[in-house]
C-alpha positions in Angstrom: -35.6 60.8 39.3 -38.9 60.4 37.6 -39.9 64.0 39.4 -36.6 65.4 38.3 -35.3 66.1 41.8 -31.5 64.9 43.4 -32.2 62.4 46.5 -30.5 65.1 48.3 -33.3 67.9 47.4 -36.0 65.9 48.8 -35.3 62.8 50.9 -35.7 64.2 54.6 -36.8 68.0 53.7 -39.5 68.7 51.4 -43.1 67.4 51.6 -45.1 65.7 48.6 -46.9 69.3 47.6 -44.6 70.4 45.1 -44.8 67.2 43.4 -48.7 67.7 42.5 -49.4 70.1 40.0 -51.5 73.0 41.5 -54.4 72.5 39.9 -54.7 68.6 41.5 -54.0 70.7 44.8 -56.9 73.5 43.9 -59.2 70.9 42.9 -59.4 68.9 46.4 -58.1 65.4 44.5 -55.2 65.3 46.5 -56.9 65.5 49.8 -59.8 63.3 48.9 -56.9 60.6 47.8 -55.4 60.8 51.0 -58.8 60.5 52.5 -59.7 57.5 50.8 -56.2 55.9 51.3 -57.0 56.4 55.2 -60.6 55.2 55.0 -60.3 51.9 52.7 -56.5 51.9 53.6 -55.2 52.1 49.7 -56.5 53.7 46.0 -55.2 53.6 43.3 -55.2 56.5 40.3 -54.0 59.1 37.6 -52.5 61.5 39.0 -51.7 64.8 37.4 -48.1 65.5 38.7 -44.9 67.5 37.9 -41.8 68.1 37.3 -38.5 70.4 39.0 -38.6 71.9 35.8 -42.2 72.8 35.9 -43.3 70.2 32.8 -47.1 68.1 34.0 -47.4 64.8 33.7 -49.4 62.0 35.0 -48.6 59.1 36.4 -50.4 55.8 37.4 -50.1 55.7 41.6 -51.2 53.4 44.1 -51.3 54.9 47.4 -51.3 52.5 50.6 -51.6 53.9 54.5 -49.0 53.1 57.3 -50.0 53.0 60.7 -48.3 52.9 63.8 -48.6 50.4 67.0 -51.7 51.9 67.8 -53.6 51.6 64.6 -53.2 55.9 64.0 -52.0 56.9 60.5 -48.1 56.9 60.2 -47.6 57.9 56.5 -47.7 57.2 53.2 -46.2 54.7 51.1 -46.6 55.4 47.1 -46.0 54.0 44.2 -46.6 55.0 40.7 -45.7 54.7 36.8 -45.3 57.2 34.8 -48.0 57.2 32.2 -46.7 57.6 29.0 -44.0 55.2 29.6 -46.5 52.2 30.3 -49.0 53.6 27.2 -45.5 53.4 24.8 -43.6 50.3 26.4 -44.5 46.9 25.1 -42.5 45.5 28.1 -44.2 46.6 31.0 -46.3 43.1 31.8 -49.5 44.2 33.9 -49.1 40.4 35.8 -45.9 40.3 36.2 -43.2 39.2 38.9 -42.3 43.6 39.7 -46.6 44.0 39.9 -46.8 41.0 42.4 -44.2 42.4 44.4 -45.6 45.7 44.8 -48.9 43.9 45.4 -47.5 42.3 48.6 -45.7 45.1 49.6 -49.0 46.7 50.1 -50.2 44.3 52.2 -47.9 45.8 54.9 -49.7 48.1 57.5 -46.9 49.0 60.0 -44.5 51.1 59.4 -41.6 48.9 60.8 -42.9 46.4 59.3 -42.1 48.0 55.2 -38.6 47.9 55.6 -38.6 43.9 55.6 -41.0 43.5 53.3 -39.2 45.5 50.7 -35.9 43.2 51.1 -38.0 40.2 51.1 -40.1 41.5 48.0 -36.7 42.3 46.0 -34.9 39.2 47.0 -37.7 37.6 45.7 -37.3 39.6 42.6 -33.4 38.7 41.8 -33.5 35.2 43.1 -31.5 36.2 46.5 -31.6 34.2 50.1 -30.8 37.7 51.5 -30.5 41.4 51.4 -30.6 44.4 53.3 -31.9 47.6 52.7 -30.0 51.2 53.5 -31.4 54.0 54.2 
């Protein structure tokens, strides 16, 4: 939503690039994020991204690597704030209850480990025994 795209114009069929404006893509940052994220398995940054309709932004990300049963990179797992929204929101808490969350989530290394670590992070969040998360 934040990006401006339906789930169906991107979940299974595009790749990340058109969400980084092209000068972040020119530059080398986006490479040299992913590099990092591989080498000291997570950074965290301002991004300059954008929109479907072509309007920049930047957003706050934290980028975390996934790897699979034999330690090789598996993907990306990303999450990120848009920055004007935290800069004019009074109630965005930096320590609170959504960043620990995220914080723990990030622990996660494995790919089929994420899955069960985000139900147990959001039924953490809402007070529930159990959950189950769709895909």
């Amino acid at each position: 939503r934040m990006y401006g795209y339906e789930p169906s114009e991107v979940v299974g069929t595009a790749n990340a690039e058109r969400l980084y404006s092209p000068e972040e893509w020119a530059s080398g940052r986006v490479m040299e994020m992913y590099r990092t994220t591989l080498e000291q398995g997570s950074f965290t940054g301002i991004l300059q991204r954008v929109r479907k309709n072509g309007e920049p932004f930047q957003e706050q990300a934290t980028v975390a690597a996934l790897r699979d049963d034999d330690g090789d990179p598996a993907g990306f797992v990303i999450v990120s704030y848009e920055m004007a929204k935290i800069l004019n929101s009074s109630d965005v808490p930096a320590d609170g209850p959504l960043t620990s969350a995220i914080e723990a989530a990030f622990s996660v290394r494995r790919v089929e480990q994420l899955p069960g670590e985000i139900v147990k992070q959001l039924c953490s969040l809402v007070g529930a025994g159990a959950g189950i998360l769709l895909f």
